[in-house]
BAKOLRO-797845 format. One record per residue: x, z, y of N, C-alpha, C in turn; residue in one letter. Coordinates in steps of 0.02 Angstrom, whole numbers, plus 50000, padded with zeros to 5 digits. Layout:
<rs>
XZYXZYXZYA;...
</rs>
This chain:
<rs>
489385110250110489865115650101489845120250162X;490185125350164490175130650215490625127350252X;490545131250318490885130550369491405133950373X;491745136650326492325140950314492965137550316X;493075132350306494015126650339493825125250392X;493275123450406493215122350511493335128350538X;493055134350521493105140250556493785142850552X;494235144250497494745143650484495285140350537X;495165134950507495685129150573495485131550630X;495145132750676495255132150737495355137950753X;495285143350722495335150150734496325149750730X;496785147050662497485145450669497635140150701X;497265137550756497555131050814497365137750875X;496985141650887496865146350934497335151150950X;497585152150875498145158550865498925154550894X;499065148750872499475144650872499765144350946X;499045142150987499005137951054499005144451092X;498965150251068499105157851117499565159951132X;500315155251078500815158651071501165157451151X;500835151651163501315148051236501065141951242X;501045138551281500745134451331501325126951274X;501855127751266502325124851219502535119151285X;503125114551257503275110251301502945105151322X;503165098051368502875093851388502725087951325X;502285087551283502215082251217502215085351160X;502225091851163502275096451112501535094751064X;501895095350999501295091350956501065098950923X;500325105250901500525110450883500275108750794X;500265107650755500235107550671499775112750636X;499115113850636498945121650603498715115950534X;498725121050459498445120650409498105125150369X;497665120850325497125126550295497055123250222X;497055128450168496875125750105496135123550088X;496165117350089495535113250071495135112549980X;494515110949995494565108849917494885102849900X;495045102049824495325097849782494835090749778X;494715085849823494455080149796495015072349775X;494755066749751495225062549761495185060049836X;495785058849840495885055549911495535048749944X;495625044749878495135039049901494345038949910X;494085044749854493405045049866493215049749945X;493555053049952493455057950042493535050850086X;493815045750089493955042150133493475038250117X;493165038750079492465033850047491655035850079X;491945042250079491315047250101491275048750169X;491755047750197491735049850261491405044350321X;491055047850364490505043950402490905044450483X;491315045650487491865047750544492145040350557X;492035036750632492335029650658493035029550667X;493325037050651493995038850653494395031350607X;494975029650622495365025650596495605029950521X;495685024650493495815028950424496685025650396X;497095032450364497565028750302497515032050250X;497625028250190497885032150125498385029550094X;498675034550043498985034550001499045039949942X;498705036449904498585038349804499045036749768X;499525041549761499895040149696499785040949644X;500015037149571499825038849506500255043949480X;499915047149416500265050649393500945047949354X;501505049949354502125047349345502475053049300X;502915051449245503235056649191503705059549234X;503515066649239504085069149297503955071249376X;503645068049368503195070449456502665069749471X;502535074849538502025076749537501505071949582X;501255069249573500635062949610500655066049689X;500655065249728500285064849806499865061749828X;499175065349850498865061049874498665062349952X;498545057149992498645058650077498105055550106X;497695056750140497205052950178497235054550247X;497035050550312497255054250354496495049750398X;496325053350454495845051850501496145051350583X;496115047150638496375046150684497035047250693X;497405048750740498095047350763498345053150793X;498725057150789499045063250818499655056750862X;499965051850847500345048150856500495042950820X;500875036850842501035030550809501685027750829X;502045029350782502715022150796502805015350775X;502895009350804503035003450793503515001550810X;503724996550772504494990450775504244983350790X;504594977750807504504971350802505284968950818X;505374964450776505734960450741506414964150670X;507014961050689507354963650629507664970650648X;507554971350663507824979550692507194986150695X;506504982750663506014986350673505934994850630X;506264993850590506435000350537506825006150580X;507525002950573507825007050641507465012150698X;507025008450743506845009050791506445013950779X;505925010850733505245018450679505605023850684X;506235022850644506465029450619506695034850661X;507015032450727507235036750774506595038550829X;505975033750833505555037050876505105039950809X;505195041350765504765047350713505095053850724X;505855051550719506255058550736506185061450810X;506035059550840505785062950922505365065350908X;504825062850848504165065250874503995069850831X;504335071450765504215077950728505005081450774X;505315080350801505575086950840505075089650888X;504675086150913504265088650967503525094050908X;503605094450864502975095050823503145102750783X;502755106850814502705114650805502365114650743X;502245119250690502005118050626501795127450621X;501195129450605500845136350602500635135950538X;500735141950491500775140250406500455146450404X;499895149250407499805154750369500175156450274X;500115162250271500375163550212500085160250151X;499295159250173498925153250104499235146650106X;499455143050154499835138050167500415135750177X;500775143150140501635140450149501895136150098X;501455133050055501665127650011501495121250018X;500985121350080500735113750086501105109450114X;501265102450076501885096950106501655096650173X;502135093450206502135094550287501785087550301X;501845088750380501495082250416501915076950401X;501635070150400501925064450372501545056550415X;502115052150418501975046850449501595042250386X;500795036750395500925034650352500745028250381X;500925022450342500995016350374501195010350325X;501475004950354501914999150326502204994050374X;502424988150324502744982450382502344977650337X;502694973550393502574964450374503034960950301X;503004956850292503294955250238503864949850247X;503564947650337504374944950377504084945250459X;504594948550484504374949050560504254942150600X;503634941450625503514938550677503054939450738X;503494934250800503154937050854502854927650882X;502454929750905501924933650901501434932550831X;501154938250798500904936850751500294935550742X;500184932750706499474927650667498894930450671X;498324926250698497824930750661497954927650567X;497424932450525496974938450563497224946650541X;498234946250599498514950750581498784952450645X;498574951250704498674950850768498694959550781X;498244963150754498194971150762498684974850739X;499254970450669499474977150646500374972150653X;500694976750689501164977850697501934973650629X;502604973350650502874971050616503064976050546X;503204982950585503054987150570502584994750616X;502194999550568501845002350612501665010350561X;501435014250583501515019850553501245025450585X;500795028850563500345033250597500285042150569X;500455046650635500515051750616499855054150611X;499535057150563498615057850565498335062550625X;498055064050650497595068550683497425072050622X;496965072050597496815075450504497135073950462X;497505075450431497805072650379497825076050323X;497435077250255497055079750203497945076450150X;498135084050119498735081550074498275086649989X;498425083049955498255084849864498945084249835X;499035090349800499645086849762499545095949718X;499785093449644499725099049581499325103049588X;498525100549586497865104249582497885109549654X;498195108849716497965110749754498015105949827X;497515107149884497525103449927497425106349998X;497665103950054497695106850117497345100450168X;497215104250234496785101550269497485101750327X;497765097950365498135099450435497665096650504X;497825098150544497555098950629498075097050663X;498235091950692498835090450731498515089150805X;498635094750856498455090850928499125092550981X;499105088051024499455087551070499205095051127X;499695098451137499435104851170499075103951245X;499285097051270498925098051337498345093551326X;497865092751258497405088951230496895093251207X;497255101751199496585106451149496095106151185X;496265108751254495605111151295495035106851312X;495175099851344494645096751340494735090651273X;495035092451237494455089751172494325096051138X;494165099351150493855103851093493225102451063X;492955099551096492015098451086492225092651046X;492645086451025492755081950999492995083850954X;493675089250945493805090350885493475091750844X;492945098550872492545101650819491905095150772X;491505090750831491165087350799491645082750753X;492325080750737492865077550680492775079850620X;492855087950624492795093550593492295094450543X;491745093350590490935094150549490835086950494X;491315083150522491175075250502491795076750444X;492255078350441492915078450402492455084250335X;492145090650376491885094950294491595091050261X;491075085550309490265084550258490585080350204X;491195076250232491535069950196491815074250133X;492195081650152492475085150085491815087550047X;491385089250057490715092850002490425086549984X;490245081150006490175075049967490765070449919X;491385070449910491895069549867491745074049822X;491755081749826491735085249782491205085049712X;490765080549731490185077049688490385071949663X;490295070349589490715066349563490215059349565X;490465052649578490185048149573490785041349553X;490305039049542490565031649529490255022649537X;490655023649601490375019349646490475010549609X;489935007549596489945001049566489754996849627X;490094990649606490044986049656489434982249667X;489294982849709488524978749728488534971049694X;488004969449698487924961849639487734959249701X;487854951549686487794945849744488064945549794X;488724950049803489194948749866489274941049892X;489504938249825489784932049832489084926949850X;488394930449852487944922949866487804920149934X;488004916849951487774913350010488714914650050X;489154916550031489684916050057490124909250066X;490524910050130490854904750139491664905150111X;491874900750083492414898450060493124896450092X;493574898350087493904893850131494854895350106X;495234891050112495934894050093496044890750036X;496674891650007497104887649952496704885149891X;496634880249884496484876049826496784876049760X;496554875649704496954875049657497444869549667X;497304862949676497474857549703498314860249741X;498054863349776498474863849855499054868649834X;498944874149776499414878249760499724874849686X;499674871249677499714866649617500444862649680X;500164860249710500664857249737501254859149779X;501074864749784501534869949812502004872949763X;501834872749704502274875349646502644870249652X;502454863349634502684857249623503464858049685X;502964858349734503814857449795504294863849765X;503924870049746504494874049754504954872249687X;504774870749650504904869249571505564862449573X;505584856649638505844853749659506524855049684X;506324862849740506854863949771507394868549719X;506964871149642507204874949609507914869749588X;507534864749547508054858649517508404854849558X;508454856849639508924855249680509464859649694X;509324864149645509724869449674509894875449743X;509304873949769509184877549838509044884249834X;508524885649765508264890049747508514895249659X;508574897449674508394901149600507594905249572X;507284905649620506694906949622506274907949705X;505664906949697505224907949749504544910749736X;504294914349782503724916349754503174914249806X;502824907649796502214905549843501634911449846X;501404912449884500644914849907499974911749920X;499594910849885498784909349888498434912649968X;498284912249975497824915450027496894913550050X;496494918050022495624914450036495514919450088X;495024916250104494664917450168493874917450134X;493644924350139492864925850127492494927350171X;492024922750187491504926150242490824928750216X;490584933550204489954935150171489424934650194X;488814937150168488114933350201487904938550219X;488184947950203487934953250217488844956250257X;488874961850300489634965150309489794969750256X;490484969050246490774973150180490854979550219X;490984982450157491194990750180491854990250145X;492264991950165493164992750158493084999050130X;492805003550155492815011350143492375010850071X;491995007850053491745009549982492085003949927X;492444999149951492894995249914493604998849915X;493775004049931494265008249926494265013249871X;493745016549862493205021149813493295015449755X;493055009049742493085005349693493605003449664X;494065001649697494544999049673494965005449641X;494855011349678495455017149662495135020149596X;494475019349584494205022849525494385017849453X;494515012349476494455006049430495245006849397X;495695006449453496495005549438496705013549448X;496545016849416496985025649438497475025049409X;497875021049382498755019649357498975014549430X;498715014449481499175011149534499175015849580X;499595013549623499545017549690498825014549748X;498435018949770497895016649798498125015449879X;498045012749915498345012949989497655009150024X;497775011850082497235009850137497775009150231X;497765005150241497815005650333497475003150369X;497115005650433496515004550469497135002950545X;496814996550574497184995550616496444990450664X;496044993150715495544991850756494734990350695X;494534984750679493944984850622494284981850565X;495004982950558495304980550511495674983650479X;495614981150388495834986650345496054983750288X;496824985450300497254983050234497104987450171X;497124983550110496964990150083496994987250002X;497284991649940497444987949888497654991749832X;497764991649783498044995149725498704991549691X;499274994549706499844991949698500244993249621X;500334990949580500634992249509501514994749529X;501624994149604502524992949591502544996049653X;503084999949629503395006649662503885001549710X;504075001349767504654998749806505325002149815X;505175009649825505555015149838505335022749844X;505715027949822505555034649823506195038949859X;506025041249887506775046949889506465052549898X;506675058549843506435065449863507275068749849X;507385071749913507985075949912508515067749908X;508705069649864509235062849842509295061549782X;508745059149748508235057249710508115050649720X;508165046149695508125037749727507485034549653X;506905033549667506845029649601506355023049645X;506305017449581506065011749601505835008549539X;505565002249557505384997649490505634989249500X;505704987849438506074981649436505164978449411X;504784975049432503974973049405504024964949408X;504374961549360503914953149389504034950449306X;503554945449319503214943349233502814943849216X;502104940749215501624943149216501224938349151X;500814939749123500424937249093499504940149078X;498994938849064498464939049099498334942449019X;497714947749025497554951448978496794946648938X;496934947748870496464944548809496354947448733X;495884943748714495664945748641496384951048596X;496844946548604497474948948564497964949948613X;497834958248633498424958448692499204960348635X;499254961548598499594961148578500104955348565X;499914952048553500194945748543500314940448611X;499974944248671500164941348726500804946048746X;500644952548736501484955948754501944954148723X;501804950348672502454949548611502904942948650X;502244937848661502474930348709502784932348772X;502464939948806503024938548886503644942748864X;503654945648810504364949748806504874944848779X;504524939448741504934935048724505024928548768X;504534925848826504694922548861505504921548891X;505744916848879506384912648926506314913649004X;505614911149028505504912049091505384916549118X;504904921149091504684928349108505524931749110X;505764932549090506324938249056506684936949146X;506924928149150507334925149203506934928349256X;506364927849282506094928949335506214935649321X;506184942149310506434948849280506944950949304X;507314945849276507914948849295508154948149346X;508014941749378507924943549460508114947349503X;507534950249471507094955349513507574962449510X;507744964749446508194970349434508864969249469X;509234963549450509814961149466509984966049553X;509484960749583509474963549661509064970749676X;508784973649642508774979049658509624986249638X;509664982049600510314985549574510924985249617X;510834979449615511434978149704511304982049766X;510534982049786510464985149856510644991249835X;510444993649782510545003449767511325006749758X;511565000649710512125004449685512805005749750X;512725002049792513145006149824513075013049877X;512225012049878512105019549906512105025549859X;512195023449773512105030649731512695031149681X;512865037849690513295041849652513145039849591X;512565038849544512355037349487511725033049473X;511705028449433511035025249443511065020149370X;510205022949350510075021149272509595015949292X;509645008349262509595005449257509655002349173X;509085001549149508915001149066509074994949050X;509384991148999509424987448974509194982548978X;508474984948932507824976148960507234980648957X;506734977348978506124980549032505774981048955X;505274986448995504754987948961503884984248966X;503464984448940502724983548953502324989449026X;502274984549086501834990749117501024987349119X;500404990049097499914985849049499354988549121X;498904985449149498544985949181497594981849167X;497364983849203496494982049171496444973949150X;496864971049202496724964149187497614959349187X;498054963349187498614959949165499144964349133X;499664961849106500334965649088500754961749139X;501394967849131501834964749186502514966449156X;503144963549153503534965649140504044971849180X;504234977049151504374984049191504964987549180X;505464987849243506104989749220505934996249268X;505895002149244505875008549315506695010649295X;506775010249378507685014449388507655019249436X;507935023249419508065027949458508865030449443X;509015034749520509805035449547509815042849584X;510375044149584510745048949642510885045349702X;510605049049755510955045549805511745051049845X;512135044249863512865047449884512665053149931X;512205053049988511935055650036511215056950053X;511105058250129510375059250148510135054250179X;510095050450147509935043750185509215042750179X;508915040350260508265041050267507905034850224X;507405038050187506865032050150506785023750163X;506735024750256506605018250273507415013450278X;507755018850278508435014750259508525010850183X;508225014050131508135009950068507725006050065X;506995007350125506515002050103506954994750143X;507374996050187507524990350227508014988650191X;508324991350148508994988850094508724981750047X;508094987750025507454980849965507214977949980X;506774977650030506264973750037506444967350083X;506174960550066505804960650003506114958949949X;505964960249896506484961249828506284953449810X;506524950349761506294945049727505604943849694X;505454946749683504824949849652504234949149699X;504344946549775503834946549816504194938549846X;504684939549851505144932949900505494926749856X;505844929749828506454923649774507034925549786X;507534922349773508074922949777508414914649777X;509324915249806509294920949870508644922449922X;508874927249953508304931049992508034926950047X;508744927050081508514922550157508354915450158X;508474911150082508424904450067507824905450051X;507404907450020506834911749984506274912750023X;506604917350102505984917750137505964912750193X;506554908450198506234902050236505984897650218X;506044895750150505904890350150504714893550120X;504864899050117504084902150111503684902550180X;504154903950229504064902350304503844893450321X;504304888650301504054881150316503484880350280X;503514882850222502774879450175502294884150162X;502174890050147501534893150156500914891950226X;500334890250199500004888250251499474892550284X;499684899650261499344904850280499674910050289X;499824915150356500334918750364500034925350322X;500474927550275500374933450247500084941950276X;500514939650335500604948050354500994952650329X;500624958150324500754964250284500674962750201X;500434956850180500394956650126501124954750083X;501214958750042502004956550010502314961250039X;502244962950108502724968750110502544976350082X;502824981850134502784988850089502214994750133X;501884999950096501335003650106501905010350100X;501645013350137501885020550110502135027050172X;502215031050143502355036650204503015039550185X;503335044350235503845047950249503775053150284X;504025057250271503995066650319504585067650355X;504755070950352505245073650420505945075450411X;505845076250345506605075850298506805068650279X;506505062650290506665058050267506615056050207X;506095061750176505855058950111505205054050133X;505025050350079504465044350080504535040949997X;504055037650014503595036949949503485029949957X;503655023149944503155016649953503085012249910X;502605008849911502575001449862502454996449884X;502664989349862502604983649869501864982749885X;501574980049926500854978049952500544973549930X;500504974649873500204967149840499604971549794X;498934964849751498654965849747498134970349796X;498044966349836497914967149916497494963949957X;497194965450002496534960750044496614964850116X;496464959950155496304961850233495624963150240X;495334967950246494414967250250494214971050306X;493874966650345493374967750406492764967250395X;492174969450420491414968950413491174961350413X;491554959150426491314950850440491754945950397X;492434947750371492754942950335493334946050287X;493474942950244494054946950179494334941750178X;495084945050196495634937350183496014940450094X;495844937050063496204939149982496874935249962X;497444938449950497944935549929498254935449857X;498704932349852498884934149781499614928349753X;500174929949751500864926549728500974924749649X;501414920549647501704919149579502394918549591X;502804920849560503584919049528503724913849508X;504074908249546504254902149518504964902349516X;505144899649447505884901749417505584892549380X;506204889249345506344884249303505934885149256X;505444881549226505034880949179504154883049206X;504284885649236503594886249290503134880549272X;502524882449229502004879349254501334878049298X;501214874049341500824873649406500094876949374X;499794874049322499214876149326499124884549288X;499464883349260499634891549234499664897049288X;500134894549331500194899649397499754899549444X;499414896249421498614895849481498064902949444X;497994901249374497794904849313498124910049339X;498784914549361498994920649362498684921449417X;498804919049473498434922049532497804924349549X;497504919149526496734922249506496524928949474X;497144929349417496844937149373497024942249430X;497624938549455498024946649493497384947049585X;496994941449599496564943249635495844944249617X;495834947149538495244951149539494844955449545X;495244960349553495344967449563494954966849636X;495324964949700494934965349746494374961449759X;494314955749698493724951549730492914958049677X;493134960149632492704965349612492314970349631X;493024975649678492834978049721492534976249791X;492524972649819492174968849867491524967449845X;491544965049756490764964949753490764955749739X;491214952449744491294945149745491224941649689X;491004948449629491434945649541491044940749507X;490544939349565490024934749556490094927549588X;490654927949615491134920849659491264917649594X;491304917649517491474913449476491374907349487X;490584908349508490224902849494490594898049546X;490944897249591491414892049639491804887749603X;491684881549599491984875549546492854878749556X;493014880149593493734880849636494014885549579X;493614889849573493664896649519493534894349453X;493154892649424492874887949343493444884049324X;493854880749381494374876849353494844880349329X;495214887249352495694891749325495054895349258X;494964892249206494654896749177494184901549173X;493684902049212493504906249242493634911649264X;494004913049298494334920849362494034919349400X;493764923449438493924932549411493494932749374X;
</rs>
């Protein structure tokens, strides 16, 4: 492509950076209308060692999709422990007050600069490998940050003003690396997963056996009454015989699932990264929406007749309702109004259905995003209920620390709007190893080998994209039926 958005941008960071020298931390913002690619495939294409985030939203009845990719760091806020939300939120607000914003007239519609990021799914210090890099919570303002939203898209430039002069020679070579990445997206492809990922790979992590017996205890503490539900976590450990590419298992997975939200976070050679079916939280203006998602059953010959069994399931419905119950509690006292449906609907995905209550509310006020994500999360639907009984006793017996997995993906701007989802259907992937996770809902009637069978479907998706879909052949895998 031409050199016409590089020339552009720096010519409105030139105009910008003439106005005044600006204060001490002064962040200056120029934007330029870019072409229209998907977000996950530019982050696919791009040959830039720059740290990467995304976030792909699906299209939704009523609004308009966003999509965000971003390349290195204009800035970063982090939290650790229970107060970590808080803390984000007031050093984000320092740092878009410090942040000058230059809009030419082609660009007075492009959404603004935005933090994007996530948390943990329970704070700890010090944390685990192989999650030691990313924060309890953590959140990154882009250096580039590429926004799409209703068939048009913008390019932003965020530098620190006492940073233009001697990086300029760095910016520009970003620049050259950020176009080639946009004129290669703009070519349509469809990236398939390499065959034989899985040969000669090493194995390692939860057993059928081992999560079999883990249902068993939680299923124990259910009929002791400790619990009303819990939701265990699987966790494998893949080591391959060649290094993965995260960046073209991002491209795969987002082309495969375009009804989820696509998300990526790059935190040193490590990269969370996943396609999420379940919304956590939204706020635009005071606008509140969310999803009630748990119930799952695995897709076949007669999906019909499998939706008919989880709509009618005893257990499915219980674990459900759960899930809504407590989301309804955390919301309703922050909203003036709030619809909450009856009984859930079918939300139907490549390789499962899930049961689906979407609610949405007024909120009383302007209450910042991460104040609702810290209201929900984690909802039942990732933890159990009660909450704090729920996530300790997932704390004594899980034998692999989650991380970021289970918790929430997503960004926020400067108004305190934000966008996130639950982090699941999800993998940690480095050039050298993929940690793959994947939960079940254990409610009364729970069966062990069944819920081994769900986990597997719901970790196929990334073992596909990775290229692994050829791991069947692992006795470990043959015993759930064959999954993936």
């Amino acid at each position: 492509m031409s050199s016409g958005l590089g020339t552009d941008l720096l010519a409105r960071l030139a105009r910008a950076t003439s106005r005044g020298a600006g204060s001490a931390g002064e962040i200056v913002a120029v934007v330029a209308p870019a072409p229209v690619v998907p977000a996950a495939r530019l982050v696919a294409a791009s040959a830039s060692a720059l740290p990467i985030v995304l976030f792909q939203a699906p299209r939704r009845e009523g609004e308009e999709p966003l999509e965000v990719a971003g390349f290195g760091e204009a800035a970063r806020v982090e939290g650790s422990g229970p107060g970590c939300l808080p803390s984000v939120t007031g050093a984000a607000r320092r740092i878009f007050a410090s942040l000058r914003e230059e809009r030419d007239a082609d660009a007075g519609g492009a959404p603004g600069p935005r933090f994007v990021g996530g948390l943990s799914f329970q704070t700890e210090s010090p944390r685990k490998e192989p999650w030691s890099a990313f924060a309890d919570a953590s959140f990154t303002l882009p250096r580039w940050l590429y926004v799409a939203r209703a068939g048009e898209a913008w390019l932003w430039l965020l530098v620190h003003t006492g940073d233009l002069a001697p990086e300029r020679s760095t910016i520009e070579a970003e620049l050259v690396s950020i176009e080639a990445a946009l004129g290669a997206a703009t070519r349509p492809s469809s990236p398939l997963p390499p065959r034989g990922a899985g040969e000669g790979a090493r194995i390692e992590g939860t057993s059928r056996e081992a999560f079999c017996s883990l249902v068993r205890e939680a299923l124990a503490a259910i009929r002791a009454r400790e619990l009303d539900k819990v939701v265990p976590v699987a966790a494998r450990r893949l080591s391959p015989a060649r290094p993965l590419d995260a960046r073209a298992a991002i491209a795969r997975i987002a082309e495969a699932y375009a009804e989820t939200t696509r998300f990526a976070v790059q935190r040193g050679d490590r990269v969370f990264l996943g396609a999420s079916p379940e919304r956590l939280v939204s706020r635009h203006g005071r606008v509140v929406s969310t999803d009630g998602l748990a119930g799952t059953t695995r897709r076949g010959e007669d999906d019909a007749a499998l939706v008919r069994a989880l709509l009618a399931s005893p257990k499915e419905r219980r674990e459900h309702a759960l899930v809504v119950e407590a989301i309804a509690s955390a919301l309703g006292p922050r909203c003036a109004s709030l619809d909450v449906p009856e009984g859930p609907t079918i939300r139907s995905l490549p390789n499962v259905h899930h049961l689906w209550t979407p609610i949405r509310g007024a909120l009383r006020d302007d209450t910042h995003v991460l104040s609702l994500v810290e209201a929900l999360h984690p909802t039942p639907a990732v933890s159990g209920a009660p909450r704090e009984r729920a996530k300790a006793w997932i704390a004594a017996h899980e034998p692999h620390a989650r991380g970021w997995y289970t918790g929430a993906v997503g960004w926020f701007d400067a108004a305190g709007d934000g966008d996130f989802v639950v982090a699941i259907r999800a993998g940690l992937v480095s050039p050298d190893e993929a940690w793959l996770y994947a939960g079940a809902g254990i409610v009364e009637g729970s069966d062990p080998p069944a819920e081994y069978a769900e986990i597997r479907a719901k970790q196929a998706p990334m073992l596909a994209a990775l290229g692994f879909g050829d791991i069947a052949a692992d006795p470990d895998l043959q015993a759930s039926n064959g999954l993936p």
